[in-house]
C-alpha positions in Angstrom: -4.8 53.3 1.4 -1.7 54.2 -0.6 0.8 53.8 2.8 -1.1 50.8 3.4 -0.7 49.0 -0.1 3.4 50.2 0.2 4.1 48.5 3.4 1.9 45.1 2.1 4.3 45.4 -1.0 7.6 46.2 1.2 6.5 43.3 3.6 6.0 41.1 0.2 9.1 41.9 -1.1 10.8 41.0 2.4 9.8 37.6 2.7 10.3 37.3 -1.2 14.1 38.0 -0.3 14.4 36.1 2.8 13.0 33.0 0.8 15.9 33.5 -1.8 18.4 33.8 0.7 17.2 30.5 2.1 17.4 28.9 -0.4 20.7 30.4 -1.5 22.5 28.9 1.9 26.1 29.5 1.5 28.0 25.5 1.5 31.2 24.3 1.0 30.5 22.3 -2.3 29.7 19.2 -2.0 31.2 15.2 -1.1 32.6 12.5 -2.7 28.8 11.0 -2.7 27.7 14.3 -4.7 26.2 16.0 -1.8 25.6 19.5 -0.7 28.3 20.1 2.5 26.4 23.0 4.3 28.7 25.6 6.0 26.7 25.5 9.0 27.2 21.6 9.1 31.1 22.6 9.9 30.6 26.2 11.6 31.5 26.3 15.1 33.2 22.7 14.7 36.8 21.8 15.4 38.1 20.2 11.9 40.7 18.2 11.2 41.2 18.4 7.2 43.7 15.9 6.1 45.0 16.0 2.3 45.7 12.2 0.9 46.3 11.4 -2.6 46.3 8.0 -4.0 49.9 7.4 -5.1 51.2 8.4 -0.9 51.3 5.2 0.9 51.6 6.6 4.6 47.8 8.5 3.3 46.6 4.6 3.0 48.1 3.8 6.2 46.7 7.0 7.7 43.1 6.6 6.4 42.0 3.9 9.0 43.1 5.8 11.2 41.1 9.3 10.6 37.7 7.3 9.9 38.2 5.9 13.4 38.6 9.4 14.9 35.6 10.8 12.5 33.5 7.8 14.6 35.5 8.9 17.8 34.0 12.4 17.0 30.5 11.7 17.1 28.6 14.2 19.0 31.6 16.3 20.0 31.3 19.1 18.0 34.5 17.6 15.5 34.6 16.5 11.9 37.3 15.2 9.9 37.6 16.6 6.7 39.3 14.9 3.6 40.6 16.9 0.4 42.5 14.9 -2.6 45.7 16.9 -2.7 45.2 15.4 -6.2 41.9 17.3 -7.3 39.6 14.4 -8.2 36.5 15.7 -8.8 33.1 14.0 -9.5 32.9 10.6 -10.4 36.9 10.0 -10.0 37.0 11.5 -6.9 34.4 8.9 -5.3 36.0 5.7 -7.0 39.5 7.2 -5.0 37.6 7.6 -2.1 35.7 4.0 -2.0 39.4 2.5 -3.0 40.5 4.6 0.0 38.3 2.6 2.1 37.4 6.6 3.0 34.5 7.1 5.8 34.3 10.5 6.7 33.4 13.5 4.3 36.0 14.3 1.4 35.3 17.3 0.0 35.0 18.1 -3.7 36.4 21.5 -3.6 39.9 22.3 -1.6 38.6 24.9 1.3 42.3 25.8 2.1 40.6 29.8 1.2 38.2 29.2 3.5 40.5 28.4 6.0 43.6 30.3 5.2 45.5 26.9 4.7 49.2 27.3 3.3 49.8 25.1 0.6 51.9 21.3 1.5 53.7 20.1 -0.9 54.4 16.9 0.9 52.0 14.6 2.0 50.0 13.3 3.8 49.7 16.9 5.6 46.7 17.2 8.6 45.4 20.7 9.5 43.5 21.5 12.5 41.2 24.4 12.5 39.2 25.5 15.5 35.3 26.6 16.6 36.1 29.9 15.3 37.4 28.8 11.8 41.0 29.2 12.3 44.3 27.3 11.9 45.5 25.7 14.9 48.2 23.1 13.7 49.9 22.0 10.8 50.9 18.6 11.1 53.1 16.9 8.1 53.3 13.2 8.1 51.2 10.2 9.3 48.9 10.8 11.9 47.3 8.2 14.4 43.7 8.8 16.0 45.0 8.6 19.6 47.7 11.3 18.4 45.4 13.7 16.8 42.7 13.7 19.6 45.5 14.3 22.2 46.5 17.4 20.3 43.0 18.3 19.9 42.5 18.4 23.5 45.4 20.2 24.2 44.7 22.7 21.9 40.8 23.0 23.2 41.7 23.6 26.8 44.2 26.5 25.1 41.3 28.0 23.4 40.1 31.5 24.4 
């Protein structure tokens, strides 16, 4: 009975962990709307992750065309990414992104450690990371939609 009540116990205490873990998912922070961004929402994704900042007027010329590519992206296994090179946060980040006219995901929290990202100092500066989480490109400057998905394919068909 004792070898019995030990495994009931061990089998307990498994399913006790496995709930925690659940419920502990590892995310990336969370959006410009407040909410949790999942890793596994952007694992095994291509991302582009452009930094913007209020005050850099090619990043205002530049947004329209990154929420057309995040549409663009839809069920291809591709997100675009922003980060305020800035770091709003909270309630000032989401006014900047509304007066942005932003569409896509902006991320509270930089993920440039995530993604081993070197640091821009000019803007607006695009990074493309692949289905395996790592840097592909750096691209500095204004970026267009048709330019960023021709890149994207080319570096696709390159992939391993």
């Amino acid at each position: 009975m004792g070898t019995r009540l030990q495994a009931v116990i061990r089998m307990f205490m498994g399913v006790c962990a496995g709930l925690i873990l659940a419920g502990c998912a590892e995310d990336v922070g969370v959006d410009q709307h407040g909410q949790k961004v999942p890793a596994e929402r952007l694992d095994g994704q291509w991302l582009v992750i452009n930094y913007w900042a209020e005050w850099c007027a090619p990043c205002r010329t530049e947004i329209p065309e990154l929420n057309a590519l995040e549409k663009q992206f839809k069920n291809q296994s591709a997100s675009v990414l922003g980060v305020n090179f800035d770091g709003l946060r909270g309630e000032e980040l989401s006014k900047a992104s509304q007066d942005m006219g932003i569409e896509f995901t902006v991320l509270e929290d930089d993920p440039a450690a995530r993604y081993e990202l070197p640091r821009s100092e000019a803007l607006p500066v695009t990074y493309i990371i692949d289905d395996k989480g790592r840097m592909r490109e750096r691209l500095l400057g204004e970026q267009t939609a048709a330019g960023l998905t021709e890149r994207l394919q080319a570096l696709r068909s390159e992939a391993p």
